[in-house]
FIPA-345528 format. One record per residue: residue number from 1; residue in one letter; x, y, z of N, C-alpha, C in turn. Coordinates in steps of 0.05 Angstrom, whole numbers. Layout:
# FIPA-345528
 num residuo    npx    npy    npz   capx   capy   capz    cpx    cpy    cpz
 NUM       A      X      Y      Z      X      Y      Z      X      Y      Z
...
***
This chain:
# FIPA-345528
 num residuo    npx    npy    npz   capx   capy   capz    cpx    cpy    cpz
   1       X   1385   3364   5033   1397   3343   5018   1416   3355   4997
   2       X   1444   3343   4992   1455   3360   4981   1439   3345   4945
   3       X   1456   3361   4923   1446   3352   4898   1446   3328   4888
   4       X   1433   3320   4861   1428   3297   4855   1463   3281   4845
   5       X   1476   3317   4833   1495   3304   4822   1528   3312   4834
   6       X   1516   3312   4859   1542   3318   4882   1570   3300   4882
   7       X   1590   3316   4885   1612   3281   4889   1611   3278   4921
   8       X   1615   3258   4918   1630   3251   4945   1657   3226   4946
   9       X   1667   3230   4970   1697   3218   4971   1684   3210   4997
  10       X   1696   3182   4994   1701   3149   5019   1725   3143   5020
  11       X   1725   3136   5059   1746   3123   5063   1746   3102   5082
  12       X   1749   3070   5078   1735   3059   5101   1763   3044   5107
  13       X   1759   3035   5141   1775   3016   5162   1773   2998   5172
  14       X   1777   2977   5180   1759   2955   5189   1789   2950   5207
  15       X   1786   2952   5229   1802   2935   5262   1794   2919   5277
  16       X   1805   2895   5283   1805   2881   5301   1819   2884   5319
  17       X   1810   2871   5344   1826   2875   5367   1818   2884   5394
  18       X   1825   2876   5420   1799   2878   5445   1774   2865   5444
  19       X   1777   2844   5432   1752   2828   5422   1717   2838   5417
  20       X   1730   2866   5390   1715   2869   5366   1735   2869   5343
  21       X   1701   2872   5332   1708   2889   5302   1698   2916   5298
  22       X   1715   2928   5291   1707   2956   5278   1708   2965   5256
  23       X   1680   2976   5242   1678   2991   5213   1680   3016   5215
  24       X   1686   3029   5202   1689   3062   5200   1692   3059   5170
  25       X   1676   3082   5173   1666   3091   5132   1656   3116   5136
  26       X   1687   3141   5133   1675   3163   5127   1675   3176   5093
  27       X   1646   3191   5097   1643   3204   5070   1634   3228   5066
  28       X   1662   3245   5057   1655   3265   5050   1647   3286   5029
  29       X   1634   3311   5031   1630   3327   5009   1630   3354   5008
  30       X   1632   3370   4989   1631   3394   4992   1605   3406   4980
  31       X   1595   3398   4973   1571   3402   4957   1544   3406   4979
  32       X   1542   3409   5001   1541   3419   5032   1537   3450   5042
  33       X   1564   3454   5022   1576   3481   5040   1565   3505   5038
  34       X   1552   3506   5017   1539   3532   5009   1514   3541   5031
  35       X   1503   3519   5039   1480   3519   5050   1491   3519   5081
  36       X   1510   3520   5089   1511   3524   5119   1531   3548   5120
  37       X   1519   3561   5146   1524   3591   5155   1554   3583   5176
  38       X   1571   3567   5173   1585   3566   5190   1615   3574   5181
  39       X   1628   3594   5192   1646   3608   5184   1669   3583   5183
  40       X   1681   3588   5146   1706   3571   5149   1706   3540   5141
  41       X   1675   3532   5136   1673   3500   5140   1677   3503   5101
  42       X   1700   3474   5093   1704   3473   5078   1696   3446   5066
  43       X   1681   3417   5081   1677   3394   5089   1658   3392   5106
  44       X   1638   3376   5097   1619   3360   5107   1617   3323   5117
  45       X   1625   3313   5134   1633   3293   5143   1615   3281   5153
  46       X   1612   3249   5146   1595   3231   5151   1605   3214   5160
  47       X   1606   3203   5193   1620   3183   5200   1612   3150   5204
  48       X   1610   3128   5189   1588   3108   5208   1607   3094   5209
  49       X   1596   3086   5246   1618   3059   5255   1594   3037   5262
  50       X   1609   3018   5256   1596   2990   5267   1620   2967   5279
  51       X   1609   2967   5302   1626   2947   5320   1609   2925   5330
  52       X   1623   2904   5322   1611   2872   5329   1625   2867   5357
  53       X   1618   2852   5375   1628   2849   5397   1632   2809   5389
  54       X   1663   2805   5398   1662   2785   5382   1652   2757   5392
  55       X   1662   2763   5422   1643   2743   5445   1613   2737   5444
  56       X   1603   2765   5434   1563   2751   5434   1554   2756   5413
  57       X   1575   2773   5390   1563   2776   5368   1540   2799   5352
  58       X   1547   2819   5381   1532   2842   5391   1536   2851   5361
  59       X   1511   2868   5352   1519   2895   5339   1519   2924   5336
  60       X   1540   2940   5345   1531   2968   5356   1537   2983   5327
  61       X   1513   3003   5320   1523   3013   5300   1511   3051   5312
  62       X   1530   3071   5295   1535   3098   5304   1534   3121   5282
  63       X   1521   3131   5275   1526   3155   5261   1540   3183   5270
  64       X   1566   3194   5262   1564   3223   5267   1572   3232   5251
  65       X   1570   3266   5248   1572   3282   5231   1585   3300   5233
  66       X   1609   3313   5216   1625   3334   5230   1632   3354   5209
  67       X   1648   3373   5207   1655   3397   5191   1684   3409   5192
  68       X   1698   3406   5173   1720   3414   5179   1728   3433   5154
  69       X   1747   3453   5170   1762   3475   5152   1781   3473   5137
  70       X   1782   3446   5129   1805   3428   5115   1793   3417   5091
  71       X   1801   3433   5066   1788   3431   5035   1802   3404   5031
  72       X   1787   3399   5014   1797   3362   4996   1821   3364   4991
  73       X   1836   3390   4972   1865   3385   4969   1887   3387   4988
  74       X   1874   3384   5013   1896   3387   5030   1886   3359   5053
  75       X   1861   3352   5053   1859   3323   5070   1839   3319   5051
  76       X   1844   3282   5043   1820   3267   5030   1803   3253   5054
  77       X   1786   3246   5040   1774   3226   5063   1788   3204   5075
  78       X   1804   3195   5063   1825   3177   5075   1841   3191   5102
  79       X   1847   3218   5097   1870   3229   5110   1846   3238   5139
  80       X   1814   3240   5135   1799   3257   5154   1785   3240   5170
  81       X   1794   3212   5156   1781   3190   5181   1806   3187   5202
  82       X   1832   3184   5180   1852   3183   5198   1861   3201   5222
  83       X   1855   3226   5218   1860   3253   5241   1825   3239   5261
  84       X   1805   3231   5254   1797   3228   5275   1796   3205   5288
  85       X   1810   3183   5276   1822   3164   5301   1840   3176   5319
  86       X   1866   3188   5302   1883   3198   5310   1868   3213   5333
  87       X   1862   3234   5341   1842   3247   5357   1830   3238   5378
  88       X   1824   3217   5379   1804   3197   5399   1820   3180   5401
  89       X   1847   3165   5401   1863   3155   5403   1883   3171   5425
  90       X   1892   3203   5427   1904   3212   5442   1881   3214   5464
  91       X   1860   3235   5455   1841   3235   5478   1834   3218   5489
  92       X   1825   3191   5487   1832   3164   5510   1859   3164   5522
  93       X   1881   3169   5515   1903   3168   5526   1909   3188   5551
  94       X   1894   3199   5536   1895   3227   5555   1877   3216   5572
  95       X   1854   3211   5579   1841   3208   5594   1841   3185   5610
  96       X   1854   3165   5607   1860   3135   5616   1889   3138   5636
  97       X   1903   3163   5625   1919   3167   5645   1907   3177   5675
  98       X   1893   3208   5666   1880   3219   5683   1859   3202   5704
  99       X   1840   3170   5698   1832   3157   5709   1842   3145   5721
 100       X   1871   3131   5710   1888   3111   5725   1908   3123   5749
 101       X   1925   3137   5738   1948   3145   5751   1935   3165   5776
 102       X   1921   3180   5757   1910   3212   5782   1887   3198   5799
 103       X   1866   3172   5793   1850   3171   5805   1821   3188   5801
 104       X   1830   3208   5777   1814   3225   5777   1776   3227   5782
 105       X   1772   3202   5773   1746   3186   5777   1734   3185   5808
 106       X   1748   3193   5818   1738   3188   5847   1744   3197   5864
 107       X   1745   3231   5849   1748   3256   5866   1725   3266   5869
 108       X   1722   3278   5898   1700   3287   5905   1691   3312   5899
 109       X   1713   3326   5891   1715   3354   5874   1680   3365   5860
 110       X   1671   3369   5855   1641   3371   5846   1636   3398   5835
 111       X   1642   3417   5850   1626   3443   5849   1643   3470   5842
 112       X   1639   3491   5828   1643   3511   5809   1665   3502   5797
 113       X   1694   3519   5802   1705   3517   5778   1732   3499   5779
 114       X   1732   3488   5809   1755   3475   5817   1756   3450   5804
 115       X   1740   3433   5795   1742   3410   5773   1762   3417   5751
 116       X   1755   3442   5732   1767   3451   5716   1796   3451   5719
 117       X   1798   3472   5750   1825   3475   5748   1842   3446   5758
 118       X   1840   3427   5771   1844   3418   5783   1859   3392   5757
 119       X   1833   3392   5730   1840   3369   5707   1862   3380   5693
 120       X   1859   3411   5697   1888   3429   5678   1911   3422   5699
 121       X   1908   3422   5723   1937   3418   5735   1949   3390   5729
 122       X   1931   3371   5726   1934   3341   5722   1945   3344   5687
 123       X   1933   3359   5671   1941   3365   5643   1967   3372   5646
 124       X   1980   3387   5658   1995   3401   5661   2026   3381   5674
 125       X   2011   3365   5694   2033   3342   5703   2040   3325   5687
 126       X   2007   3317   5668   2031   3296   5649   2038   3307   5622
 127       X   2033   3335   5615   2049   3341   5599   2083   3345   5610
 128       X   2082   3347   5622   2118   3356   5640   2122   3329   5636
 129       X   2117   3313   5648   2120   3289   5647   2132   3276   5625
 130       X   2115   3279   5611   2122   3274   5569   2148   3282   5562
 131       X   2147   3308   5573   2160   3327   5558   2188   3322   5574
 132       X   2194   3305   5588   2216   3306   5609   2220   3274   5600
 133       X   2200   3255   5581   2223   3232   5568   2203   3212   5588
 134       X   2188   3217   5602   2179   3190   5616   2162   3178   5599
 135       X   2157   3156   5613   2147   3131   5590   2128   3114   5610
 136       X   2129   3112   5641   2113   3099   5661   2102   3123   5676
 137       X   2082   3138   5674   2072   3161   5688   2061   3155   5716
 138       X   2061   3130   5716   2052   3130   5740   2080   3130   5759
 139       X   2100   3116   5755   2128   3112   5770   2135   3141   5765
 140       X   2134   3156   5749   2145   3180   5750   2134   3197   5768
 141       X   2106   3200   5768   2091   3211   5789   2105   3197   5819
 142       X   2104   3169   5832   2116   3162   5853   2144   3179   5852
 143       X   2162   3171   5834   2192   3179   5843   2193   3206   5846
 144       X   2168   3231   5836   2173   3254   5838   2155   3267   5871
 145       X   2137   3248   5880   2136   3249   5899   2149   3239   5921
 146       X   2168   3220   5920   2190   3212   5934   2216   3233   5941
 147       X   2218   3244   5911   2242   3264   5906   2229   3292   5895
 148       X   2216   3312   5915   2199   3333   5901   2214   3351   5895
 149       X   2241   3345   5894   2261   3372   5876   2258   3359   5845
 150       X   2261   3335   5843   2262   3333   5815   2235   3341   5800
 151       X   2205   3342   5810   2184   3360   5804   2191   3391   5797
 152       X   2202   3397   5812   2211   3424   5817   2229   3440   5793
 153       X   2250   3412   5789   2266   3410   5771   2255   3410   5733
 154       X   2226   3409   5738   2214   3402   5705   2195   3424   5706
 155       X   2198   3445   5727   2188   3474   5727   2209   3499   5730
 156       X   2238   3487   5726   2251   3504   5722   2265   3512   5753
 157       X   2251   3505   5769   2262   3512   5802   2290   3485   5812
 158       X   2314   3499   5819   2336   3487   5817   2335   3484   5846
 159       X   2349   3457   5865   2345   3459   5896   2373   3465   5898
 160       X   2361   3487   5918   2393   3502   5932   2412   3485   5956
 161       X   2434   3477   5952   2438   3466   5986   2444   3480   6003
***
């Protein structure tokens, strides 16, 4: 338990939308740090979410806890809730592509290390992708399998005639 006369810094969110609601109330401290052996940790993070589901009125509520190497004067608690929406906001993105577009969900792939490689080559497509201005990954993926020089073309390989 940290001390009786510790500070701590709050930062809370409340979203609607997809039919909930979401709380987020993180609080952090440094008054923590002395007592943990973890190289670098400058923040002790307390995250609780509560989401109402707005159709039945559900209530899901979540604790987590995290550590970051990012002192108060350089992110408040305001700024450390924000980097982890931000965070879980790309990583769904990232991963909603990889389910939709790649299908990735319902590859039979299973065993040693070919999963791995297989999500990095998919990492790897829609970063090119990005990085080449597209905006529909999935049409881009079709038109580059329609036209596999222009694939070719976002690895640097020019088609000869």
């Amino acid at each position: 338990m940290p001390p009786a006369d510790a500070s701590f810094a709050q930062a809370e969110t409340l979203d609607k939308g997809h039919g909930r609601v979401e709380r987020r109330r993180l609080t952090a401290t440094t008054a923590l740090n002395a007592y943990l052996t973890w190289p670098g940790v400058q923040q002790v993070v307390r995250i609780d979410r509560g989401i109402v589901q707005r159709r039945t009125g559900v209530l899901r509520e979540e604790v987590v806890y995290g550590l970051t190497s990012l002192p108060p004067e350089r992110a408040s608690a305001a700024d450390l809730l924000r980097y982890n929406r931000a965070h879980w906001s790309i990583e769904n993105r990232s991963h909603w592509v990889r389910d939709v577009t790649f299908d990735e969900d319902r590859s039979q792939v299973r065993v040693g290390s070919i999963p791995e490689v297989l999500a990095a080559l998919r990492n790897t497509a829609i970063s090119l992708l990005r990085l080449a201005g597209a905006t529909n990954l999935a049409a881009a993926c079709r038109r580059n399998a329609a036209q596999p020089w222009e694939a070719l073309a976002l690895l640097g390989i020019r088609r000869h005639n």
